[in-house]
C-alpha positions, -999 to +999 in steps of 0.1 A: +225-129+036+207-119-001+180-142+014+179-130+045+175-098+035+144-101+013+132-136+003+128-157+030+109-129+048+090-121+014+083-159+014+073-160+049+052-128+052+031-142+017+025-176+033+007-160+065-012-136+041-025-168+019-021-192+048-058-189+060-071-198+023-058-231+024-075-234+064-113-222+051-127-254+045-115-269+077-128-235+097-159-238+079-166-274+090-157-260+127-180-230+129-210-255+120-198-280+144-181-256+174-199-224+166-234-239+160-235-219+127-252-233+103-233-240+069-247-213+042-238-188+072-203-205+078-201-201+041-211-163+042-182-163+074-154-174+048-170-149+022-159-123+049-124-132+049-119-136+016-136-101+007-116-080+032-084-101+014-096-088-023-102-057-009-068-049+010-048-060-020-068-033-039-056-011-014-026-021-011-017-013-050-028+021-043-007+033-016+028+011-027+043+047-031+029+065-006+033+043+028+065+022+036+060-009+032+078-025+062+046-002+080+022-017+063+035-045+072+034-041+111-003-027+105-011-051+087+000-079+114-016-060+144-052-058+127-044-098+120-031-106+156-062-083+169-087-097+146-085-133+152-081-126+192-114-107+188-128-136+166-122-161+195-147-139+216-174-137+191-203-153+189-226-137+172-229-139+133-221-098+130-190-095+149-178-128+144-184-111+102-166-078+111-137-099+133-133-121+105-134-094+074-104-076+096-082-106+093-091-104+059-079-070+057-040-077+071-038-110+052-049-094+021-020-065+028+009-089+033+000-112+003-001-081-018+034-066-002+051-103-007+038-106-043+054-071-049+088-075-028+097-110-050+087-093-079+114-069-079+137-100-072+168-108-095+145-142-105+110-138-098+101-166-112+121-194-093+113-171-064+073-177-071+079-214-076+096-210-038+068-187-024+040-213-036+060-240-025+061-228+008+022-218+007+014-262+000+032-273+022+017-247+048-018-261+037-011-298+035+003-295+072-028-275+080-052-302+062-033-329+078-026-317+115-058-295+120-087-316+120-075-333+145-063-300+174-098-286+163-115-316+173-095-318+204-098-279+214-119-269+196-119-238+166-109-210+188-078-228+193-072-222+149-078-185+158-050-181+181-026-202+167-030-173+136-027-150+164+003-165+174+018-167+142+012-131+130+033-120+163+061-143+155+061-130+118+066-093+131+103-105+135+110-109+102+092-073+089+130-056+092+139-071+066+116-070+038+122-045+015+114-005+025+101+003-008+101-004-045+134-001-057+141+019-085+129+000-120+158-017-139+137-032-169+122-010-196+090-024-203+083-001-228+107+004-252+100+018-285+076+001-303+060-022-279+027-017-258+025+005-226+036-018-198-005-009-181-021-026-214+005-060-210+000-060-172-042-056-178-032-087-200-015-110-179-039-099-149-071-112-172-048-145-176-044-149-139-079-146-133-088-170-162-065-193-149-077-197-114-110-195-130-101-223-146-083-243-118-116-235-088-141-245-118-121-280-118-117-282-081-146-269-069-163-303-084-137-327-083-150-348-056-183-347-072-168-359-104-150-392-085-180-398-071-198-399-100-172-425-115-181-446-084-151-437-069-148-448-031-150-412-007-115-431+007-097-433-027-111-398-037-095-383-004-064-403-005-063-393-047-066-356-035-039-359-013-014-372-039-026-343-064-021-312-029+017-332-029+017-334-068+012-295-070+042-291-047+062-307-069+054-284-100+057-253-079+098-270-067+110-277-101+096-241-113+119-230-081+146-251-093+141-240-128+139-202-126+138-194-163+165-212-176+147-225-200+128-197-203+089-189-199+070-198-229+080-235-235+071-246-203+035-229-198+028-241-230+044-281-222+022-273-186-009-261-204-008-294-231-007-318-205-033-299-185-056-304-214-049-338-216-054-342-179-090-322-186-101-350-210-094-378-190-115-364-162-149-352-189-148-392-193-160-419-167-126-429-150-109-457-133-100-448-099-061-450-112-071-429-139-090-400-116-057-404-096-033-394-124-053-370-136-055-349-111-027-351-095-006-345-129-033-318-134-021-301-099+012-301-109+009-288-141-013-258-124+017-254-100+042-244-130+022-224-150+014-197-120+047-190-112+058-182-145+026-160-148+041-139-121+072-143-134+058-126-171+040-096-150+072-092-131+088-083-161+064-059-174+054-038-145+081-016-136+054+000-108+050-029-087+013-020-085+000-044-110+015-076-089-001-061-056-031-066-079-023-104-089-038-112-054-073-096-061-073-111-093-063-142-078-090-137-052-118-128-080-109-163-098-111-181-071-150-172-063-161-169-096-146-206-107-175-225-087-204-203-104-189-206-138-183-244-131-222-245-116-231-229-148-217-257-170-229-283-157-263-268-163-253-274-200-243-302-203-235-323-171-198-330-152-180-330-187-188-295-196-168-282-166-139-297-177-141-283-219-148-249-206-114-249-177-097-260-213-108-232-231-101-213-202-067-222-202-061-217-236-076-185-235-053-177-203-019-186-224-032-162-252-037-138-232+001-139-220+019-138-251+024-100-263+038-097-226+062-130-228+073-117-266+080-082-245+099-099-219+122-122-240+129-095-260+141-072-232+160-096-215+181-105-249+189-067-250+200-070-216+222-100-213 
């Protein structure tokens, strides 16, 4: 019952709220082909979705202590069901934008809410490793299984099965947590930092670190290609690496922090650097293959304990509602910073700048990890 009653449904509403992520590049590819869009305005379309996500888990850190959250939940859920009905009779460019800025919105509300609700858990950060778990898996079925129902009926039929979904998904709102429970670690005992400046901390390292990861992933393709990789290896070495990434984000959920937090980000982030050099060289497609995929799962253990780390230092909840913009923010700004590298100095550039990224990332965590080990030694 403990997992009835909070992390399953945690789990579940956090992979609907993310779920559509992992689905843009398919939908893009279908609103150019089904839609007749053409692709910098099926690019502006995913834009929408993922601005009204940054936006609502903004919001959503906001009003933690002023609206329940099992409401904001069921809002949350209508405005997706609503939205992506609506988007299924749109055809034009500006309500297709505002249909799909509105799922945005109630995707954006339950990432922030599941985020929060596992945070408060007795182990956030196997919990994490279980919540991205959950959210591959959810995007390798989608990359696997989609193409081909969108081929055969088409994209509206993507927008109602996500209509579908968010009305199943209302069943399991009872039993998320109403509220934030009252805070059982002190986070800022005498002579440490005020928990705001060691969340502002380990925010900045979550957005370095996707920075990072969308900088490196953003161009991977490109990057086999260059190596005169075959497009079949590349998208079968892709495969392995979404797998891979499962992997690191099982044995994090295996883990929990047993073995604590700081030993195995920085084990992760080594052999992530490794990985990183590999790749800023001309590779063997065996080579591009490891790399990657060892790459992915070292990305996939790191995260977790990220969330794990701001768990323990943000006794308000509203700082993990904010892990999903932050998350968000990464995400778009990984591609320009990536763009801007290669201006410098070709493909290998994007792969020493995601390494100082990541090193930068893990420095950025370490007052709030020497916080958190010292508080849980005076607590057990």
């Amino acid at each position: 019952m403990r997992y009835l009653n909070g992390l399953l449904p945690s789990i579940t509403i956090g992979v609907m709220g993310n779920g559509v992520i992992y689905m843009i590049p398919l939908l893009v590819g279908g609103m150019v082909s089904d839609r007749g869009f053409d692709e910098q305005v099926a690019g502006y379309m995913a834009s929408a979705d993922l601005g009204g996500y940054a936006l609502a888990t903004f919001l959503t850190a906001m009003l933690l202590d002023r609206v329940p959250w099992r409401q904001m939940a069921y809002i949350a859920l209508a405005i997706i069901v609503a939205a992506n009905v609506a988007t299924t009779f749109s055809h034009d460019i500006t309500t297709f934008a505002l249909a799909r800025i509105a799922s945005g919105l109630g995707c954006g509300v339950l990432a922030a809410l599941a985020s929060v609700t596992i945070g408060q858990s007795d182990e956030p950060d196997r919990n994490y490793g279980f919540l991205l778990a959950a959210s591959l898996l959810y995007g390798t079925a989608a990359l696997w299984g989609l193409p081909t129902l969108l081929e055969r009926f088409g994209l509206n039929f993507a927008y109602w099965m996500l209509a579908a979904f968010g009305c199943l998904i209302c069943f399991v709102v009872p039993f998320i947590p109403a509220g934030r429970e009252a805070a059982t670690r002190d986070s800022n005992s005498s002579g440490h930092m005020p928990h705001w400046i060691l969340a502002a901390a380990v925010l900045l390292s979550i957005l370095l670190f996707w920075a990072d990861q969308n900088d490196v992933y953003a161009y991977i393709e490109r990057v086999g290609n260059a190596s005169q990789i075959t497009p079949e290896f590349i998208g079968f070495s892709l495969g392995i690496a979404n797998l891979s990434g499962f992997l690191g984000a099982s044995l994090v959920a295996a883990l929990g922090d047993r073995v604590g937090r700081f030993a195995p980000i920085l084990v992760a982030t080594l052999i992530n650097l490794g990985c990183l050099y590999l790749l800023s060289r001309p590779a063997t497609p065996w080579v591009y293959l490891v790399a990657i995929s060892v790459t992915s799962l070292t990305w996939n253990i790191v995260n977790p304990f990220q969330l794990g780390v701001l768990a323990s230092v943000d006794p308000t909840g509203k700082a993990l509602a904010l892990a999903a913009t932050v998350t968000g923010a990464g995400l778009a700004i990984g591609p320009a910073i990536g763009a801007a590298a290669i201006g410098f100095g070709g493909y290998p550039a994007i792969f020493w700048l995601a390494g100082g990224l990541a090193v930068v990332s893990v420095l950025l965590l370490l007052p709030a990890l020497r916080v958190s080990a010292v508080g849980e030694a005076a607590n057990g």
